[in-house]
C-alpha positions, 0 to 999 in steps of 0.5 A: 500500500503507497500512502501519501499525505499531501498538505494544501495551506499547511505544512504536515508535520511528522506527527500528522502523517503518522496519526493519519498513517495509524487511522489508515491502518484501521480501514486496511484492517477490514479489507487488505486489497488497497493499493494506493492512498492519497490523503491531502489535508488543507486549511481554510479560513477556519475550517481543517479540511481532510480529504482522501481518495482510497484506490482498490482494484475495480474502483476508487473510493472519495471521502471527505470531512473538515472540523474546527480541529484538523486531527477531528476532521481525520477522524471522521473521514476514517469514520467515513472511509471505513463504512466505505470500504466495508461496503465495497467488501461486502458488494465484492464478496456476495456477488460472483457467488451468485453468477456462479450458482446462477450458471450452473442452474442454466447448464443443467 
């Protein structure tokens, strides 16, 4: 898995990007085919912003969350990312069973 972490009006310190690289353990946890992630954090005015783009094979998957505090926002996207992920793996895992036992019904 590459993990990138990018910042758009802020400078990401090493204690950021390993906060950020802990949070991401936790969705490859649920589902260990991801291959690329990018994380861009970004100020503006008042709000910390957390971006992510989470690449899986067969898709890509796009979260975003900002908050007052920029480690809050990070928490949240994780949040959201998480239940993503979790979805995909479930539409990954229930479908080609079904095209497979569908087939063999129409063969016989």
């Amino acid at each position: 898995m590459n993990l990138t972490v990018s910042g758009h009006h802020v400078a990401v310190t090493p204690a950021m990007r390993e906060y950020v690289q802990s949070k991401i353990s936790r969705v490859t946890r649920h589902f260990d085919h991801v291959i690329d992630v990018n994380v861009i954090l970004s100020v503006e005015k008042n709000r910390q912003k957390a971006e992510v783009t989470l690449h899986v094979s067969g898709r890509d998957l796009f979260a975003e969350s900002d908050d007052n505090d920029l480690y809050a926002a990070i928490d949240l996207l994780v949040d959201k990312l998480d239940r993503q992920v979790l979805k995909h793996k479930d539409k990954v895992q229930a479908h080609p069973h079904d095209a497979l036992k569908r087939r063999v019904e129409d063969d016989e």
